[in-house]
C-alpha positions as CSV (number, residue, x, y, z in Angstrom):
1,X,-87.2,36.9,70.7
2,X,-84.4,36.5,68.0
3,X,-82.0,38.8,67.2
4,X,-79.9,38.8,64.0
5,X,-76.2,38.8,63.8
6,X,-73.5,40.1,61.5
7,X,-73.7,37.9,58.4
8,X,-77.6,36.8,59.1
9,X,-76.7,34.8,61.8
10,X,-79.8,34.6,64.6
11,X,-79.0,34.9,68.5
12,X,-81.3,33.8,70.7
13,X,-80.9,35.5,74.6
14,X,-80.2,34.2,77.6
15,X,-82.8,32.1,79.2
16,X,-84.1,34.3,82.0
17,X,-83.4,32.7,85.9
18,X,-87.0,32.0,87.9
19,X,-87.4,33.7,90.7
20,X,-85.3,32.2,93.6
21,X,-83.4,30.3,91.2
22,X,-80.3,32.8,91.3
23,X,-80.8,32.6,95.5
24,X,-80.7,28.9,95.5
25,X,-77.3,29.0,93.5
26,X,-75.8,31.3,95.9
27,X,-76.9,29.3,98.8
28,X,-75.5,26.2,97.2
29,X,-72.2,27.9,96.2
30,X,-72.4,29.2,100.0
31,X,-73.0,25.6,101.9
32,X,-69.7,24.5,100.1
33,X,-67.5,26.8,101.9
34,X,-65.8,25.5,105.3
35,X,-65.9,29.0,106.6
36,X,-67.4,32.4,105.7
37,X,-66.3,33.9,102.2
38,X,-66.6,36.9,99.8
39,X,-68.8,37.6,97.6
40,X,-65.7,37.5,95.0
41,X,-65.5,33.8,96.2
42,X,-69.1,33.2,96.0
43,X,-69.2,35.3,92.2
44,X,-66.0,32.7,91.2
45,X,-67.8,29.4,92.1
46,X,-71.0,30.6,90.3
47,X,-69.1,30.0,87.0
48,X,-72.4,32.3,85.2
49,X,-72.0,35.4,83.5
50,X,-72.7,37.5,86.9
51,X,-71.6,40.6,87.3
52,X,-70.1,42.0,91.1
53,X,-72.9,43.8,92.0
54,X,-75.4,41.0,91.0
55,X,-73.8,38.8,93.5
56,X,-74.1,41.6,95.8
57,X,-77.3,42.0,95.6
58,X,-78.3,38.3,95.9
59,X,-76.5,38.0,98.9
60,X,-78.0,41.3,100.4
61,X,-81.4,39.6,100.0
62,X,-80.8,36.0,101.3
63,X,-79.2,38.6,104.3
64,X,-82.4,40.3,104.4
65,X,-84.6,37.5,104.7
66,X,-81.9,35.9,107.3
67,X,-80.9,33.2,105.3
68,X,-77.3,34.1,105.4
69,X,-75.2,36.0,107.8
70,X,-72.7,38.8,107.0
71,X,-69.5,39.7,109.6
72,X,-67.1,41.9,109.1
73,X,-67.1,45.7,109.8
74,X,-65.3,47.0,107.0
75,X,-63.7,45.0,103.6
76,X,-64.2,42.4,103.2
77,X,-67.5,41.9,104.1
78,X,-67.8,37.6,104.5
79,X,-70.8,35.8,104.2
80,X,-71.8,32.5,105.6
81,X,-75.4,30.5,104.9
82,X,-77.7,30.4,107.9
83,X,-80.2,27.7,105.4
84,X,-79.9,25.5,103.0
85,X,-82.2,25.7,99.9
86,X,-84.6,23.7,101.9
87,X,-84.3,26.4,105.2
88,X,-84.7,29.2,102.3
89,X,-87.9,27.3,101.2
90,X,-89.2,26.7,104.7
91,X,-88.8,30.5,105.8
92,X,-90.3,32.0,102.5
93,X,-93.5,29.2,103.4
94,X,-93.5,31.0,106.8
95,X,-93.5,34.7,105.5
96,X,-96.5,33.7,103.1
97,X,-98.1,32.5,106.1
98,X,-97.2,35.0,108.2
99,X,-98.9,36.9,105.7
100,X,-102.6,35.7,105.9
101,X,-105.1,37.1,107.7
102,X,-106.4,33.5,109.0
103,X,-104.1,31.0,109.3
104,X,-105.8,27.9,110.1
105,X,-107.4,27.9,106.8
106,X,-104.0,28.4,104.9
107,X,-102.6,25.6,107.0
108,X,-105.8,23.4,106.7
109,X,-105.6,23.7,103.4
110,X,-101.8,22.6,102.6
111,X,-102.5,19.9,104.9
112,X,-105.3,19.1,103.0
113,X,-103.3,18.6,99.6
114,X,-100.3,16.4,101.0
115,X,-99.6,13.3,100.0
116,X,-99.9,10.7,102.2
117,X,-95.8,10.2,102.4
118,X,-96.0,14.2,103.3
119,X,-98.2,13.6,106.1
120,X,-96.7,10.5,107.5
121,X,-93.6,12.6,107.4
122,X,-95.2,16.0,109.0
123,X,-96.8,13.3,112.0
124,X,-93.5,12.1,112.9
125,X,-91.8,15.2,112.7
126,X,-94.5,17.1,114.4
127,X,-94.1,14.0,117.5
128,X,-90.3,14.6,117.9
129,X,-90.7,18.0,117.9
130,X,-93.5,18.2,120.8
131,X,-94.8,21.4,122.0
132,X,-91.5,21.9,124.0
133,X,-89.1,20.8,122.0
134,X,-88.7,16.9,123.7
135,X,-90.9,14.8,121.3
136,X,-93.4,14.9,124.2
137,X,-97.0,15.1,122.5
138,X,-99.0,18.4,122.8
139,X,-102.4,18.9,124.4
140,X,-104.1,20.4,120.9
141,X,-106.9,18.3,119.7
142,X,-106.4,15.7,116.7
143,X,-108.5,16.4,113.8
């Protein structure tokens, strides 16, 4: 949608952020810091046209889906990233699977659509990890 200027001039708005996008920035913005900051920091570094409470309200939600932590009882509140973009990626791919009512089939199925790389690279990670913790195989069957 176009609008028209002063002297017939046409403005064309703002492309719109995808969802997560905004998130991603703050968590960027975030893993730069040495130690926690302010949102003011965090709304600085941005560089977008973002207003306080935006920031505010980013933050609030990366907070709610503990991908950030906040300290500090009163002002200023300071906020430090508890995951990366790829942590924020891995626990929303929880919460939708968390979600389902049977879980082997969601998992069976994104198993089913990796690329072989992917699934080299789930193996291995899956063999370091170990049921335990100690890259010690598990006792679940192999399919």
């Amino acid at each position: 949608m176009n609008t028209e200027r002063a002297g017939g001039e046409r403005e064309t708005p703002a492309r719109r952020r995808g969802q997560g996008e905004l998130e991603a920035q703050v968590l960027s913005v975030l893993g730069e810091a040495s130690e926690p900051v302010t949102a003011a920091w965090v709304l600085e570094r941005l560089g977008a046209d973002l207003s306080y409470s935006t920031v505010i309200t980013i933050l609030t939600r990366l907070h709610a889906k503990q991908a950030v932590t906040r300290t500090g009882r009163g002002r200023p509140v300071l906020w430090e990233p508890v995951a990366n973009e790829a942590g924020l990626a891995a626990l929303r791919m929880r919460r939708l699977l968390d979600k389902q009512s049977d879980r082997d089939a969601v998992l069976s199925s994104f198993v089913s659509v990796l690329s072989s790389h992917d699934e080299d690279l789930l193996r291995s990670l899956l063999a370091e990890s170990g049921p335990d913790g100690t890259g010690t195989p598990s006792d679940r069957p192999e399919r």
